[in-house]
PDB file of N, CA, C and O in Angstrom:
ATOM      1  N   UNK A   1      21.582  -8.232  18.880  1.00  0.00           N
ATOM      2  CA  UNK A   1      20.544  -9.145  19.295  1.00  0.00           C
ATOM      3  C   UNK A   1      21.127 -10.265  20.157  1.00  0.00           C
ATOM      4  O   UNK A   1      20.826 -10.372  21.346  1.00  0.00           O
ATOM      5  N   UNK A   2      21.872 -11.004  19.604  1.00  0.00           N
ATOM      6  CA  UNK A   2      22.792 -12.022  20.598  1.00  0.00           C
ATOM      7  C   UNK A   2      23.165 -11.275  22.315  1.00  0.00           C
ATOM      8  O   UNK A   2      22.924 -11.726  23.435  1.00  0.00           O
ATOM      9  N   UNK A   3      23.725 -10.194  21.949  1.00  0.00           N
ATOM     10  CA  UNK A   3      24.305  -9.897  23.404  1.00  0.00           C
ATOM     11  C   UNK A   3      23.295  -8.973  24.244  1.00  0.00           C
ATOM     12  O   UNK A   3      23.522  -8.373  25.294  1.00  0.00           O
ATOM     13  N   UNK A   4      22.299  -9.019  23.605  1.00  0.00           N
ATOM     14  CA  UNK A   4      21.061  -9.035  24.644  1.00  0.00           C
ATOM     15  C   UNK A   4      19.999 -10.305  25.212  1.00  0.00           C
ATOM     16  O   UNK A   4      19.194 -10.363  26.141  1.00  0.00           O
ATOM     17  N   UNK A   5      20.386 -11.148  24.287  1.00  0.00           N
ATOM     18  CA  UNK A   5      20.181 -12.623  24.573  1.00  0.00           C
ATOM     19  C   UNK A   5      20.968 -12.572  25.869  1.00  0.00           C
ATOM     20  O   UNK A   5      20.507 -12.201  26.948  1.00  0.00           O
ATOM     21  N   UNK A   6      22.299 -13.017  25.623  1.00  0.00           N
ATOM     22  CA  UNK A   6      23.187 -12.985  26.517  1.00  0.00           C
ATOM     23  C   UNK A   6      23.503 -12.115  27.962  1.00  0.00           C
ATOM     24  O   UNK A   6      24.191 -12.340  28.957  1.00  0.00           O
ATOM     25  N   UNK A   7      22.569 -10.940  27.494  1.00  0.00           N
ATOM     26  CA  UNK A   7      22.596 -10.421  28.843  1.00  0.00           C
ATOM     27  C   UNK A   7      21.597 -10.948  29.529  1.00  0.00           C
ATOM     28  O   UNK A   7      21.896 -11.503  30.587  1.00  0.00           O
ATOM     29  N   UNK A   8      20.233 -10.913  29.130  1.00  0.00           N
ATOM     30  CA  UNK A   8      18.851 -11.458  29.388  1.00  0.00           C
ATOM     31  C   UNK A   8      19.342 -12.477  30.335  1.00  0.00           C
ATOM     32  O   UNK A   8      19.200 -12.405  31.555  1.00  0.00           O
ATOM     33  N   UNK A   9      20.041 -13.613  29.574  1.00  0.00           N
ATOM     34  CA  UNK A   9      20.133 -15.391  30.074  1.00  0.00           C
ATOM     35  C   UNK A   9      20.828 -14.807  31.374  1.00  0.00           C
ATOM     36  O   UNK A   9      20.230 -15.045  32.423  1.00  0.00           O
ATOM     37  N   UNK A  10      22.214 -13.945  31.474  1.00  0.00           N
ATOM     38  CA  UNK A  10      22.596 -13.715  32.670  1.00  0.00           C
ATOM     39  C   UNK A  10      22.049 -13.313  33.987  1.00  0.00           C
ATOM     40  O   UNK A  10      22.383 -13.755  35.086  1.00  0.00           O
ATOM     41  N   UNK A  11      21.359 -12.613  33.777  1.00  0.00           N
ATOM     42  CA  UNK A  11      20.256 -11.496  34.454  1.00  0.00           C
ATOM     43  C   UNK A  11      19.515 -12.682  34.876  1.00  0.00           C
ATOM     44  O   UNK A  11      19.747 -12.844  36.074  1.00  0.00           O
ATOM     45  N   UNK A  12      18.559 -13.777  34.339  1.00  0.00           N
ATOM     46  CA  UNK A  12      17.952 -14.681  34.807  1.00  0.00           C
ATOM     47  C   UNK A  12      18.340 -15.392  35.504  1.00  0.00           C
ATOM     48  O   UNK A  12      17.580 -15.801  36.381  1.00  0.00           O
ATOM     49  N   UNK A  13      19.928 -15.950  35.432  1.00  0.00           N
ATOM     50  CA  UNK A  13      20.196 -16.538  36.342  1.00  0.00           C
ATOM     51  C   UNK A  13      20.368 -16.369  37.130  1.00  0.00           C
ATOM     52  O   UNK A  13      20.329 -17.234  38.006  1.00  0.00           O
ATOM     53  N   UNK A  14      20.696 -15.051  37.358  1.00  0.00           N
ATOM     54  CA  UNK A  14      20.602 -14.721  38.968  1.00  0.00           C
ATOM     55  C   UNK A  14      19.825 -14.295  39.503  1.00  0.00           C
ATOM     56  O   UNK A  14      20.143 -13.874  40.615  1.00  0.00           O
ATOM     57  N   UNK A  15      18.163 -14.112  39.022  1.00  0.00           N
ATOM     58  CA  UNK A  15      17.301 -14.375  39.656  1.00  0.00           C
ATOM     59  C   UNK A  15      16.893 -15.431  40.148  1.00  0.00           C
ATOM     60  O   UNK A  15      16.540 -15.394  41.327  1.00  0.00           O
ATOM     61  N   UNK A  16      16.807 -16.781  39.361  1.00  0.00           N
ATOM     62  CA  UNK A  16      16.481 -17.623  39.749  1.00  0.00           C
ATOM     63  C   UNK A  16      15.864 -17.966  41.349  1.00  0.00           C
ATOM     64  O   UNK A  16      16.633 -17.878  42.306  1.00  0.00           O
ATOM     65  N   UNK A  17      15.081 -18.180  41.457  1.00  0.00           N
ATOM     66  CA  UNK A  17      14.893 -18.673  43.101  1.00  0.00           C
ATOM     67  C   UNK A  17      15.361 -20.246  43.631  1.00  0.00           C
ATOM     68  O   UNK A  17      14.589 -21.108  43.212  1.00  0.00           O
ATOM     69  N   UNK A  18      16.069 -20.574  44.163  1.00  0.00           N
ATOM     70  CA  UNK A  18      16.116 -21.391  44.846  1.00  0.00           C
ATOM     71  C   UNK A  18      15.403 -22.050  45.878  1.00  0.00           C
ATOM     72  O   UNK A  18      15.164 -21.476  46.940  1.00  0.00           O
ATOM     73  N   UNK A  19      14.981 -23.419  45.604  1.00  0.00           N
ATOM     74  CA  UNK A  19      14.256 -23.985  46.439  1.00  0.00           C
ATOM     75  C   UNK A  19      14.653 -24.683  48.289  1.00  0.00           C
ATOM     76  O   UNK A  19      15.657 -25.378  48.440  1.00  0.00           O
ATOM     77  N   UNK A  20      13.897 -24.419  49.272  1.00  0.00           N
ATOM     78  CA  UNK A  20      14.490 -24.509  50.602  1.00  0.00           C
ATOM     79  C   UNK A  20      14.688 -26.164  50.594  1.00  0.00           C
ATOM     80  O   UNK A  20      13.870 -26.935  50.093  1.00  0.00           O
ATOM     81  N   UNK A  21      16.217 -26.655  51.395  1.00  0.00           N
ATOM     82  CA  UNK A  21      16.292 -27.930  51.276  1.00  0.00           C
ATOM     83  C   UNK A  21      15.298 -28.384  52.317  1.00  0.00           C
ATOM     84  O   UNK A  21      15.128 -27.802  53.389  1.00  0.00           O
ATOM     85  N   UNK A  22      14.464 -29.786  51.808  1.00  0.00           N
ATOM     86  CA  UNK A  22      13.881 -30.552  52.582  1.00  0.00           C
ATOM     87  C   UNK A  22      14.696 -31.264  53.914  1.00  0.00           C
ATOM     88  O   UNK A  22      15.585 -32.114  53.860  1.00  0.00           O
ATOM     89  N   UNK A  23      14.286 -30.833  54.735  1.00  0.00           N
ATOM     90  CA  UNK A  23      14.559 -30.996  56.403  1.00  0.00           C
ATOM     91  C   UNK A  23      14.621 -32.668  57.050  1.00  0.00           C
ATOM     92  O   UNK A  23      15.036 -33.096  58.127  1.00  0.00           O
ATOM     93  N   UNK A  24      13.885 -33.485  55.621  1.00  0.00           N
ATOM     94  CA  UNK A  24      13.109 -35.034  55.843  1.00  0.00           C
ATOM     95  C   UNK A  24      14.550 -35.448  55.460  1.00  0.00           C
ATOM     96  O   UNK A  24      15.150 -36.247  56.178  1.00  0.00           O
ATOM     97  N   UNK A  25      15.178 -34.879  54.241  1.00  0.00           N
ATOM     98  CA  UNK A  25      15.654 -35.704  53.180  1.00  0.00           C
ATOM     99  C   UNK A  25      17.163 -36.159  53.817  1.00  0.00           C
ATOM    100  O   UNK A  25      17.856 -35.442  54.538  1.00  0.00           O
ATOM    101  N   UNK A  26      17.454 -37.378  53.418  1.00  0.00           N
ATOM    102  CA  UNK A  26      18.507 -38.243  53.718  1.00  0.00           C
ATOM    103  C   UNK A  26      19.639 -38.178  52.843  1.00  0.00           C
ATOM    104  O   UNK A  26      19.346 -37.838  51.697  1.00  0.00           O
ATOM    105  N   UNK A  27      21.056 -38.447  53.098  1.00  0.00           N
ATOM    106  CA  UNK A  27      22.056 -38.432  52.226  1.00  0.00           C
ATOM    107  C   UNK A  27      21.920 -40.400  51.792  1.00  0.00           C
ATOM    108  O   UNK A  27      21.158 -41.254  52.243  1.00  0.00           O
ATOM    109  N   UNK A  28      22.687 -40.461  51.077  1.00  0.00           N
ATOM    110  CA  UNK A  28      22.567 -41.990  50.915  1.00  0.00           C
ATOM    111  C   UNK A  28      23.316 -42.683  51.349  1.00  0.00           C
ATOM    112  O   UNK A  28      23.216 -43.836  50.930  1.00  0.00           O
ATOM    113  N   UNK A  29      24.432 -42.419  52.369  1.00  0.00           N
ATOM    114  CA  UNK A  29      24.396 -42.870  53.447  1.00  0.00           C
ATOM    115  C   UNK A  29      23.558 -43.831  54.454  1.00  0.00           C
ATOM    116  O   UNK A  29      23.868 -45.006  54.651  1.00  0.00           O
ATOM    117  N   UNK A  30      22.487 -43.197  55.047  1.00  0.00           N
ATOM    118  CA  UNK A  30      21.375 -43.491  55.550  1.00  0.00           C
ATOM    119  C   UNK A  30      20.968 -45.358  54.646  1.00  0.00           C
ATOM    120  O   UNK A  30      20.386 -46.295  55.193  1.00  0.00           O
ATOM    121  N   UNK A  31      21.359 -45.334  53.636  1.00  0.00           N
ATOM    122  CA  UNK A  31      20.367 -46.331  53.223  1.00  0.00           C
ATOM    123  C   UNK A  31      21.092 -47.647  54.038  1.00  0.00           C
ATOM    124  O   UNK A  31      20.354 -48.471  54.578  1.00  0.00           O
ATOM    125  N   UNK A  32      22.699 -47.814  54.105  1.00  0.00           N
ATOM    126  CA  UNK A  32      23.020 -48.760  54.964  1.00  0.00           C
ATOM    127  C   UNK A  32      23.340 -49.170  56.201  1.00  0.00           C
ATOM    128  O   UNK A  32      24.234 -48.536  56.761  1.00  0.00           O
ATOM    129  N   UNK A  33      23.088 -49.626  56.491  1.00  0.00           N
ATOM    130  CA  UNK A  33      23.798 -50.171  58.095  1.00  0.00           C
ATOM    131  C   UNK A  33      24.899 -49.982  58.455  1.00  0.00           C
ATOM    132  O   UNK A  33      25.735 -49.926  57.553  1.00  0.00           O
ATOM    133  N   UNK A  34      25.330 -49.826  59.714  1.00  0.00           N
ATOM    134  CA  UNK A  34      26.948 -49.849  60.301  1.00  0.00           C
ATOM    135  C   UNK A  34      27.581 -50.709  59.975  1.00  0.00           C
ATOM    136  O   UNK A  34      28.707 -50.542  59.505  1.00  0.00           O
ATOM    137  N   UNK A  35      26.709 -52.541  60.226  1.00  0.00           N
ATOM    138  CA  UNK A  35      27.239 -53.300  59.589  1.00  0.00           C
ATOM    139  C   UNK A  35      27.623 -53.279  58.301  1.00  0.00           C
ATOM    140  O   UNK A  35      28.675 -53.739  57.858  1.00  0.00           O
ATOM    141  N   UNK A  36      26.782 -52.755  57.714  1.00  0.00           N
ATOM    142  CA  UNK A  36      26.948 -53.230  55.521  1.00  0.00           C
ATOM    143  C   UNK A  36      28.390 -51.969  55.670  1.00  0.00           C
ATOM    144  O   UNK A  36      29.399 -52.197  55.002  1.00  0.00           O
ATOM    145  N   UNK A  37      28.353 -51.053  56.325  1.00  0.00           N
ATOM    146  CA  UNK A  37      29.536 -50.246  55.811  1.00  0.00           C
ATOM    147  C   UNK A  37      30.996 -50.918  56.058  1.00  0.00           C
ATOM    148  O   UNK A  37      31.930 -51.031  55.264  1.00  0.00           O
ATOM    149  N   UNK A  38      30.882 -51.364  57.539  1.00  0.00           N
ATOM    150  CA  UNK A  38      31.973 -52.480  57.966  1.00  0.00           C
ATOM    151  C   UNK A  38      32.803 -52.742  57.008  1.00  0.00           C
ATOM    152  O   UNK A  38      32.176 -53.319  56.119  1.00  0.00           O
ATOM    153  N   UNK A  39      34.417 -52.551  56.604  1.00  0.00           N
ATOM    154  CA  UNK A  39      35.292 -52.979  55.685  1.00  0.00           C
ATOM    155  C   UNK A  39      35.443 -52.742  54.241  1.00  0.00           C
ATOM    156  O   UNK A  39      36.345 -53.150  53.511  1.00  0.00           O
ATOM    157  N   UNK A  40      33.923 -51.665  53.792  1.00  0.00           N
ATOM    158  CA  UNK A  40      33.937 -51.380  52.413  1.00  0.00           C
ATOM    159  C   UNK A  40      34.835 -50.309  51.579  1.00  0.00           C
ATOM    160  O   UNK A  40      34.909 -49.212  52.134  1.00  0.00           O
ATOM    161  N   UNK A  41      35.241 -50.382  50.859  1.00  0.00           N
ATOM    162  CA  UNK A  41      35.275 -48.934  50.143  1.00  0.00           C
ATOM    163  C   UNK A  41      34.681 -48.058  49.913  1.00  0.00           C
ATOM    164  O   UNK A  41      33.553 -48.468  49.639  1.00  0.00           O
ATOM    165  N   UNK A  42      34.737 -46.630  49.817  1.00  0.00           N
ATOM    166  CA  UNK A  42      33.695 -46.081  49.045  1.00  0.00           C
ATOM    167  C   UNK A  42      32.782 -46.720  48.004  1.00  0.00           C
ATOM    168  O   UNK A  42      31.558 -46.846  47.969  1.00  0.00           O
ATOM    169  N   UNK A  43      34.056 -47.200  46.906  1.00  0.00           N
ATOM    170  CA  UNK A  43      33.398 -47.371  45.499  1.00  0.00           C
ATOM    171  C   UNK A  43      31.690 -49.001  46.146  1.00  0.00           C
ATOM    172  O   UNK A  43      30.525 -49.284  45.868  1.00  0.00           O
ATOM    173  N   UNK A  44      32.668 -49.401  46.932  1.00  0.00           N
ATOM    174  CA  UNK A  44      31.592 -50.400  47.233  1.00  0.00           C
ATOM    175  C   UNK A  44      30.637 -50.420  47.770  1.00  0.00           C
ATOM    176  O   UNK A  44      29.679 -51.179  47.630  1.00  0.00           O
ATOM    177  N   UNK A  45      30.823 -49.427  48.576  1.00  0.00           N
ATOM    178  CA  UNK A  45      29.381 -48.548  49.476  1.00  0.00           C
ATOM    179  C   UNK A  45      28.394 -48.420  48.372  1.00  0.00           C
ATOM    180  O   UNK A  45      27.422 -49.151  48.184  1.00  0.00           O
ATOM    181  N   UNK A  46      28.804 -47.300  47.602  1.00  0.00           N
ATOM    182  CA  UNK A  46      28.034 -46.871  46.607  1.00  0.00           C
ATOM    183  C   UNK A  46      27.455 -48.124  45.800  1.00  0.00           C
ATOM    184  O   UNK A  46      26.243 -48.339  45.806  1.00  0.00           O
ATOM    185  N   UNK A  47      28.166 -48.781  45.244  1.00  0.00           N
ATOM    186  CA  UNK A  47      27.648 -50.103  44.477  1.00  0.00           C
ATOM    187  C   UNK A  47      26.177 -50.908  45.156  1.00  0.00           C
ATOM    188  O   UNK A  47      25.105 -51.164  44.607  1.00  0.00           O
ATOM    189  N   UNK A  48      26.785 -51.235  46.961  1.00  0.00           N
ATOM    190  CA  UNK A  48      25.560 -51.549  47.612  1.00  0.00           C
ATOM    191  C   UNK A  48      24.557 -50.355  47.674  1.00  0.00           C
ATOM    192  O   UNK A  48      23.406 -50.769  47.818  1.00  0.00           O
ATOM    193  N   UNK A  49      24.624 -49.388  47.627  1.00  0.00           N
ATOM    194  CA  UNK A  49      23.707 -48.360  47.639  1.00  0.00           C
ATOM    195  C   UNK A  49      22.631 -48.532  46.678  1.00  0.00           C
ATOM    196  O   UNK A  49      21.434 -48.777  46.831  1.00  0.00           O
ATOM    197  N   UNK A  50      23.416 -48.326  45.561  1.00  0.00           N
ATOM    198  CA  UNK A  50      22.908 -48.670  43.912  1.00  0.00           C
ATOM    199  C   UNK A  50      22.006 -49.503  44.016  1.00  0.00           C
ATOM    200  O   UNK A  50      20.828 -49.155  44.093  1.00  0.00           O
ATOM    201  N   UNK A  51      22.386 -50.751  44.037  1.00  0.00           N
ATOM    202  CA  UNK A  51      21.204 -52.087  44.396  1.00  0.00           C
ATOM    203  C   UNK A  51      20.069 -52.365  45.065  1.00  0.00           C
ATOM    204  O   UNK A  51      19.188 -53.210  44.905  1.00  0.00           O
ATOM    205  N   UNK A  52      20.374 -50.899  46.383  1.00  0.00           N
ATOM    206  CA  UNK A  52      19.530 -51.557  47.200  1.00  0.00           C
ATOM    207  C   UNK A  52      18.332 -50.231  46.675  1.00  0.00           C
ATOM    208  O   UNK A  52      17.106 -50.213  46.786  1.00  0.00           O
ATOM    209  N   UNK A  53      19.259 -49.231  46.101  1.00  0.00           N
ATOM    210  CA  UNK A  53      17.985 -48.459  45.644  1.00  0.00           C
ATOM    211  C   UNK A  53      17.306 -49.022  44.115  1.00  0.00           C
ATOM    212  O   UNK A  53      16.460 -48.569  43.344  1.00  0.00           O
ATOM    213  N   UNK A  54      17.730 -49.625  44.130  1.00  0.00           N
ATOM    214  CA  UNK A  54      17.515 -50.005  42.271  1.00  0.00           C
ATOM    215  C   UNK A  54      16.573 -51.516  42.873  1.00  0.00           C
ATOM    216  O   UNK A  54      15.870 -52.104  42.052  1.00  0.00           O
ATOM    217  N   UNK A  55      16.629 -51.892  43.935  1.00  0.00           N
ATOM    218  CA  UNK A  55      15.361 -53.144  44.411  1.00  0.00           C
ATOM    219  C   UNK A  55      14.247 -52.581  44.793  1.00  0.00           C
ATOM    220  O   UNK A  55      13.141 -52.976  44.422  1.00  0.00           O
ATOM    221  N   UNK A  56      14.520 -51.223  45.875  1.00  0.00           N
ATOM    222  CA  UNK A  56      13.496 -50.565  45.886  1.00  0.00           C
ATOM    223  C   UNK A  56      12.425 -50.083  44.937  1.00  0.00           C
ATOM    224  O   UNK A  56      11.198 -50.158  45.014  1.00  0.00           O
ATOM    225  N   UNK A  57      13.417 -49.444  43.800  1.00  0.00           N
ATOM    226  CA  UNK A  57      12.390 -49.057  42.696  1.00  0.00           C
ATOM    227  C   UNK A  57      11.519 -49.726  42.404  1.00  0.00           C
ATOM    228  O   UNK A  57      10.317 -49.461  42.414  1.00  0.00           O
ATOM    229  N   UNK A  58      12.406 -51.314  41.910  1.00  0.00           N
ATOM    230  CA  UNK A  58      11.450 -52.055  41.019  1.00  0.00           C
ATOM    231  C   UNK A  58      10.710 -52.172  42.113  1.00  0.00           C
ATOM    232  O   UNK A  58       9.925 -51.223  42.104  1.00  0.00           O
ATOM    233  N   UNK A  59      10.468 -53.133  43.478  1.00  0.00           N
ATOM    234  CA  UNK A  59       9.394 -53.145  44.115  1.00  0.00           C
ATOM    235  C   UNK A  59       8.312 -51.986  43.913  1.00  0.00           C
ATOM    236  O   UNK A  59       7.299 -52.162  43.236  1.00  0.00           O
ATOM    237  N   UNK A  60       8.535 -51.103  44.388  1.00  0.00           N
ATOM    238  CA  UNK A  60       7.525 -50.019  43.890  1.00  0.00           C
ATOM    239  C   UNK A  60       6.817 -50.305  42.362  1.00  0.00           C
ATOM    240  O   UNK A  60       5.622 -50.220  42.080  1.00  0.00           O
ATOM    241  N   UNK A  61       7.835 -50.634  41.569  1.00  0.00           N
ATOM    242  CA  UNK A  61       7.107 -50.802  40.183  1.00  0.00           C
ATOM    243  C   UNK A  61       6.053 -51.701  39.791  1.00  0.00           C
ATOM    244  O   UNK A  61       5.122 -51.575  38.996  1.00  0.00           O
ATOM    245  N   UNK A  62       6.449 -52.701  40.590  1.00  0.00           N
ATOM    246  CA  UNK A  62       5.932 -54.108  41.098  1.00  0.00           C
ATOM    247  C   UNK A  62       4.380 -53.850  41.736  1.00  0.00           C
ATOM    248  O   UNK A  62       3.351 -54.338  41.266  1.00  0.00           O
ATOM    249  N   UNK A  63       4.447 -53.143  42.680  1.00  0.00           N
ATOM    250  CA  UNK A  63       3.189 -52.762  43.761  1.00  0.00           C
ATOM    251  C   UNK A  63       2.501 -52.075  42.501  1.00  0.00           C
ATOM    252  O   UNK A  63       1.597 -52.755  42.014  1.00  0.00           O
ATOM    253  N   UNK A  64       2.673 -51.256  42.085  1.00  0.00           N
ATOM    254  CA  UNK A  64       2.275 -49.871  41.510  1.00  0.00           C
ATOM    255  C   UNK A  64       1.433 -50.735  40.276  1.00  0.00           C
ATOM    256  O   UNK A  64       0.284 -50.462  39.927  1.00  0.00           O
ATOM    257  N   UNK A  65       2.202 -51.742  39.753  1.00  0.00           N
ATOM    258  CA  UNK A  65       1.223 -52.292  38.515  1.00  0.00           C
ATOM    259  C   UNK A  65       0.542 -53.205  39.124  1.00  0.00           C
ATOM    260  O   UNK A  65      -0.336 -53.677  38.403  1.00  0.00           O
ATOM    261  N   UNK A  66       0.608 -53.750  40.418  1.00  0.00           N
ATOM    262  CA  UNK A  66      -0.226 -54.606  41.116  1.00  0.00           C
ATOM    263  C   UNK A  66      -1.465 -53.776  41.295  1.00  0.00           C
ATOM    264  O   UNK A  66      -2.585 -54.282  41.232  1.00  0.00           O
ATOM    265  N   UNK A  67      -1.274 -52.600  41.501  1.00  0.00           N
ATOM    266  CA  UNK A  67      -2.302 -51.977  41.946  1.00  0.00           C
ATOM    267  C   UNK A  67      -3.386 -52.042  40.662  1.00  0.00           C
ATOM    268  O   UNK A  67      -4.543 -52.451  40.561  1.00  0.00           O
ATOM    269  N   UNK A  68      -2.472 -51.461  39.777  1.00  0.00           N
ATOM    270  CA  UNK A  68      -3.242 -50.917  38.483  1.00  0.00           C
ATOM    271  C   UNK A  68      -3.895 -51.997  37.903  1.00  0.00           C
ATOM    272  O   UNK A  68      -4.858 -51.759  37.174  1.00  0.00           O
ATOM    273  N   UNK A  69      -3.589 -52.993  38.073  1.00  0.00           N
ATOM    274  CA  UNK A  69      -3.973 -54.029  37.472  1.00  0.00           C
ATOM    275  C   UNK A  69      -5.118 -54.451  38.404  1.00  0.00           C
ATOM    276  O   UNK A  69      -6.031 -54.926  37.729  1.00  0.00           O
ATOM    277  N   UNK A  70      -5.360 -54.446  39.568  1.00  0.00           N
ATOM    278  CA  UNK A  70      -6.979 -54.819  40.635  1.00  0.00           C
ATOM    279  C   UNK A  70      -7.088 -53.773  40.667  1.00  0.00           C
ATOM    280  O   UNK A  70      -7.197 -53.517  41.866  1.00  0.00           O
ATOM    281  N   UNK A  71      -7.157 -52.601  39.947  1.00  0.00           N
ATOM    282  CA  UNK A  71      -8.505 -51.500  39.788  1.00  0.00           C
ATOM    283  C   UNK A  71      -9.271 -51.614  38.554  1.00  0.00           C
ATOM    284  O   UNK A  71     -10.393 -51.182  38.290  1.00  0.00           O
ATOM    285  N   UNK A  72      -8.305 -52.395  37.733  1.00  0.00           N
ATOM    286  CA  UNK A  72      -9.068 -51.894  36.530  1.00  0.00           C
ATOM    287  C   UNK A  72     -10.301 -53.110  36.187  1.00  0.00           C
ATOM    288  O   UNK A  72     -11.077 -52.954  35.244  1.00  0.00           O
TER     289      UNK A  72
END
């Protein structure tokens, strides 16, 4: 019973379908400027990355209950 489990799970995975990459989508890169990269490290790139996606969110979170809140 197990090693027909085990074959099963194998067999599935290589069906699996894979989804086509989006053509829109950006590396995160993209999120900074030539300037903001100017003199950084990696590790610091990423750090500004972090932030600036982690301001984004909340804004969104921000709008999103703004919204919810003048509909109801």
């Amino acid at each position: 019973m197990v090693r027909e489990r085990i074959a099963r799970v194998r067999y599935e995975r290589t069906m699996t379908m894979r989804e086509p990459k989006d053509e829109k989508a950006q590396g995160f890169e993209s999120l900074l400027t030539e300037e903001e990269k100017a003199g950084l490290s990696e590790e610091e790139k990423m750090k500004r990355i972090a932030a600036k996606m982690e301001e984004k969110f909340k804004s969104e979170q921000r709008r999103a209950s703004t919204v919810a809140a003048v509909s109801s």
